[in-house]
N, C-alpha and C positions, 0 to 999 in steps of 0.2 A: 504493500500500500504506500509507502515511503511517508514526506511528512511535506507540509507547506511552510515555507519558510519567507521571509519579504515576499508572499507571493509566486514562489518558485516553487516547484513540485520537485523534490530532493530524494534518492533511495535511504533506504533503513542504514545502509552501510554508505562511509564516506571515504575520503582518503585522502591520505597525506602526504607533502611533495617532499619534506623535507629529505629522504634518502637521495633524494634524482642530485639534487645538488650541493647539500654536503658532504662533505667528502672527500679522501684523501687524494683520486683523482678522476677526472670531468670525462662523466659518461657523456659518448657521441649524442649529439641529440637525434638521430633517429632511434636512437633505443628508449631513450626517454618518452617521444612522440610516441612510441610503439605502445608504453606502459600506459601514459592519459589516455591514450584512446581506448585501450580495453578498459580502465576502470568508466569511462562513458556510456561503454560498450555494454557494462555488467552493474548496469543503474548506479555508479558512487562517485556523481555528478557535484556533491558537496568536496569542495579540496579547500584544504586548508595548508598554509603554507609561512615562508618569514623573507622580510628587507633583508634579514643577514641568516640564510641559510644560504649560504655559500657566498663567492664573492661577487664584487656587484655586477660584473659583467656573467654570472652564473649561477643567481639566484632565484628563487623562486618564479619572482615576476618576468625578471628578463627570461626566462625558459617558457610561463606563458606567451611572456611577448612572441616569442620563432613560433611557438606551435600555432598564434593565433593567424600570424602570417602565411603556414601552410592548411592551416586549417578555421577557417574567421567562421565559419557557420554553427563551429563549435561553440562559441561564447558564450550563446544564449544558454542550453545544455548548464553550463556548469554557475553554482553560485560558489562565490572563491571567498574565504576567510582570509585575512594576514594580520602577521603578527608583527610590529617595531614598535619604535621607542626605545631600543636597545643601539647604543653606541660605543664608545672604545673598550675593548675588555668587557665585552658582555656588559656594560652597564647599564642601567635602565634611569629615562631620561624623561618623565612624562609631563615634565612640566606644559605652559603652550606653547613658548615657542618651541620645544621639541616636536613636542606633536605635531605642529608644522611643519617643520621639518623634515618627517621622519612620511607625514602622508604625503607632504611633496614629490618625494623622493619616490615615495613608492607611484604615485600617478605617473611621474616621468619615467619610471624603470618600466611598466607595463607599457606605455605608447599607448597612442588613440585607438588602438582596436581591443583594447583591453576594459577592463570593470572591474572596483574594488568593492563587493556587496558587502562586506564586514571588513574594519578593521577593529585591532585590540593592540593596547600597549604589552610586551609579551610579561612582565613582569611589574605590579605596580609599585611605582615609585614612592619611597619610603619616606622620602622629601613632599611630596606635595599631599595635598588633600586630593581625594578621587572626588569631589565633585568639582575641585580645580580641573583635573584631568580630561572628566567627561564633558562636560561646558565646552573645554577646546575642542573634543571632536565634534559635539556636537556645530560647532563653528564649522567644522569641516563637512561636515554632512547638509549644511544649508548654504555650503558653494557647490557640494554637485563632485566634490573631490570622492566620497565616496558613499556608500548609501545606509551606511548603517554600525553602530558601535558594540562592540563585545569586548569582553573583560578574559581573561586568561590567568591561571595559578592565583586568583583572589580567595581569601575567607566571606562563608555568608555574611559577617557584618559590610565586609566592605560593599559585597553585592547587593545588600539591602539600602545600603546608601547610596551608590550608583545608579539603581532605580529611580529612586526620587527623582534623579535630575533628569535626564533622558531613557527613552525605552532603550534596553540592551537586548541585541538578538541573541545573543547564547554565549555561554559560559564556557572556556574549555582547559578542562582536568586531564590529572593523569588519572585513570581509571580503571582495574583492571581485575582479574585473579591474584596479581602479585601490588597492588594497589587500590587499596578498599577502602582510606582515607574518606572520599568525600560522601562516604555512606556515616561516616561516625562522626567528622567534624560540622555538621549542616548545612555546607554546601549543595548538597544533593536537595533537602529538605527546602531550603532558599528559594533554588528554584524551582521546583515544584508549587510553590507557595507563590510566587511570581510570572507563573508558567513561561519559563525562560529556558530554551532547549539547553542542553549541554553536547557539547564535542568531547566525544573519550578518545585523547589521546594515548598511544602507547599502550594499547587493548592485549595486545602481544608480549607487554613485560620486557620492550626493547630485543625481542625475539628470541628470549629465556621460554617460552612457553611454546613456542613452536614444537619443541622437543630436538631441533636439531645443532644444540650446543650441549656437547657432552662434557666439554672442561675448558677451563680460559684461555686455553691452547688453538678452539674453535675460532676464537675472537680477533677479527685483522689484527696486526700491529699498526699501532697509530689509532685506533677506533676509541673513541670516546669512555665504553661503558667499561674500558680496563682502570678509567678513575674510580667507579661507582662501587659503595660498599659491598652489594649485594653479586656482585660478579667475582667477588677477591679470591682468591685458591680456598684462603683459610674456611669460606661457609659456600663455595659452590657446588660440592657435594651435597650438603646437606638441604640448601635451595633446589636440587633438581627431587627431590624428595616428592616436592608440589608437579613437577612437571609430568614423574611418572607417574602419577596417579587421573592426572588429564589424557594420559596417552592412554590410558588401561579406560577411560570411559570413553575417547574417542575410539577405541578397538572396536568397544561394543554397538557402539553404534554406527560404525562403519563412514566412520568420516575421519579428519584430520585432526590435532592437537590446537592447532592455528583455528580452524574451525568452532570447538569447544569455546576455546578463550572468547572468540570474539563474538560468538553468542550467547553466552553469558553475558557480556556488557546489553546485548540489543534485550535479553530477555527483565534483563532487572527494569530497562524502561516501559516494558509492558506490564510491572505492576498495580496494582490499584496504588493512584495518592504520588505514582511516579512523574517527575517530569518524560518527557524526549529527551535518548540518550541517544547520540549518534556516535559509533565508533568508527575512529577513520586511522586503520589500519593504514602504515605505509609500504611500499613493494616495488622492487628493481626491475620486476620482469612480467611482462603480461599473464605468465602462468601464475605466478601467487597471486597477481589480482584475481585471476577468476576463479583460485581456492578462496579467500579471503572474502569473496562477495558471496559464499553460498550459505543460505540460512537454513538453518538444521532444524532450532523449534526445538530447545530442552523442555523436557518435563520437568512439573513439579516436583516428581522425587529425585530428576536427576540433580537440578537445580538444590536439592537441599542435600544430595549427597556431597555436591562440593563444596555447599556453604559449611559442611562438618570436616570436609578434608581441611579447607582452610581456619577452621580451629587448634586444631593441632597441629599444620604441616604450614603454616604462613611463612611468608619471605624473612628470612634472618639479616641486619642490616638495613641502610637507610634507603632511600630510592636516588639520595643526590649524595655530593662528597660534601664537607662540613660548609664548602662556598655557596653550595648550590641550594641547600639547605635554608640558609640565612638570608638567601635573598627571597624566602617564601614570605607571601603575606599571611600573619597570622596574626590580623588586626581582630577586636574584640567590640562587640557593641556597648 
C-alpha cells in the first residue's frame, strides 16, 4: 500500500544513498545509476541521502544530479530527504546562517533538474535553540529552496518543540534489531502523538544483521564501523549471538536474514498507536535492492519471538564511539 507523504505516494521500504558515495573509493556511476533505478524499480522511491556523504563533486546530490541528466523523468518517482548542516570535522552548524548555507549548497549541488522535498540539519546543534533552527528553514521553505523540514538523531523533547514552530515531515533514527532506543526513549511515542513518519535508518545494524560478517576481518580496511564499539574483536562474537538466531528464523521461513531485520522495522509501524516507520535500507548492487524491498509479513508470534531473543541476546557496546555519542541530542523537556 506504501504511505502519502507531501503528497507523494512512497513504498513501505525506502532507501539510502549514503553507500553509492561514501567511500573509500568512487563507484562508476553506471553502477550506481544501475542500483537507483532498481530501488525505483522495487517501489523505495523515498531516498534519503547527505551535503557531505562523500565529496562534493561525489555526493549524494551531485550523483542525483548525473542520474537526473540520464534519467529527468525519474524525478517525479522519487521524494528525496537530505541531511547538512554538518561542516569541518563533522561538525554541526544549524545556526541560520548555516542553514543557509548548507541548503544553498545543496540547491546548487543538485542543479535545476533536481528537488529537495525534505531537508534536516543531520545532527542538532547544541548551540542554538531548535526553534532558532527551524524558523531558518522554514525561511527556506517559503523561497521555494526546498519543500519541507525534518529533524534527524533529535530526542522527543526536542521534536515536541520543533513542532510548535513549523510542520516537520519525518523524523529519522537509527532503528533496528541491534537499535531499539527510540522504542524506550519517546521518540517513537512523539511521533506517533504528532503523527510524524519516521525514516529507520540503519534497519541492517550497519550490515551486522545481514548474517554475512563472521568476524572484523569481514570489515574493509578503512570502513568506518572498525571505530564502533559494537564491531570490536573483544564483543563481536558474542554480538553475532543476535545474528544467528535471525538466520535460524529466516531459515524457517525461507527468506533472508536482511529480510527479517528489515521487517521487523516495517512490522513495528503497523502496530496499533504506531506512527509510519519507513526503513530505508542502503545497497551497492541492484540485487540487494531487490532482497531488501521484499516484504515477508512477520507474525505475531514471530515478532515476539524476537522481541525475547532481544532480551537476553541484545547488542553489547555502544552504537557510536565516545565522539559520536556526545554529539546525540538528549535534550529533556
Amino acid at each position: 500500500m506504501g504511505h502519502t507523504i507531501q503528497g507523494k505516494q512512497v513504498g513501505n521500504i525506502g532507501f539510502g544513498l549514503m553507500g553509492l558515495t561514501w567511500r573509500a573509493s568512487k563507484k562508476p556511476d553506471e553502477e550506481s545509476f544501475a542500483v537507483i533505478k532498481a530501488a525505483l524499480e522495487n517501489g523505495c522511491s523515498y531516498l534519503n541521502g547527505g551535503e557531505f556523504y562523500g565529496a562534493p563533486d561525489n555526493n549524494s546530490l551531485t550523483l542525483l544530479s548525473r542520474y537526473y541528466e540520464r534519467y529527468p523523468e525519474d524525478k517525479d518517482m522519487i521524494l528525496l530527504n537530505i541531511k547538512g548542516c554538518v561542516f569541518e570535522n563533522l561538525t554541526p552548524d544549524s545556526s541560520p546562517a548555516a542553514v543557509r548555507t548548507s541548503v544553498e549548497n545543496c540547491v546548487r549541488l543538485i542543479g535545476n533538474k533536481g528537488r529537495i522535498d525534505q531537508f534536516e540539519p543531520a545532527r542538532k546543534d547544541p548551540d542554538v535553540d531548535i526553534e532558532t533552527t527551524i524558523a531558518a528553514l522554514q525561511e527556506q521553505v517559503q523561497s521555494g529552496n526546498i519543500r519541507g523540514i525534518s529533524l534527524s538523531e533529535v530526542s522527543a523533547a526536542t521534536i515536541r518543540r520543533a513542532a510548535k514552530v513549523a510542520k516537520i515531515e519525518s523524523v529519522e533514527v537509527e532503528l533496528s534489531l541491534w537499535c531499539t532506543e527510540p522504542l524506550e526513549n519517546g521518540v517513537v511515542q512523539a511521533c506517533a502523538d504528532l503523527d510524524i513518519p519516521i525514516i529507520a535508518y540503519a534497519p541492517l545494524g550497519r550490515g551486522m544483521l545481514t548474517g554475512q560478517l563472521r568476524s572484523p576481518a569481514d570489515i574493509p580496511p578503512g570502513d568506518f564501523r572498525h571505530l564502533l564499539p559494537r564491531f570490536q574483536p573483544a564483543v563481536f562474537e558474542t554480538n553475532l549471538r543476535l545474528v544467528r538466531e535471525v538466520e535460524r528464523l529466516a531459515a524457517r521461513r525461507g527468506c533472508t536474514p536482511a529480510q527479517v531485520a528489515i521487517n521487523w522495522v516495517l512490522a513495528l509501524g503497523r502496530r496499533p498507536g504506531m506512527p509510519r516507520i519507513i526503513p530505508i535500507p542502503g545497497a551497492s548492487s541492484p540485487a540487494r535492492v531487490r532482497e531488501n524491498a521484499v516484504e515477508v509479513g512477520l507474525s505475531a508470534a514471530e515478532m515476539e519471538e524476537l522481541e525475547g531473543i532481544l532480551r537476553v541476546l541484545g547488542p553489547v557496546g555502544t552504537r557510536y564511539h565516545a565522539h559520536g555519542m556526545e554529539a546525540l541530542d538528549r535534550s529533556v523537556e
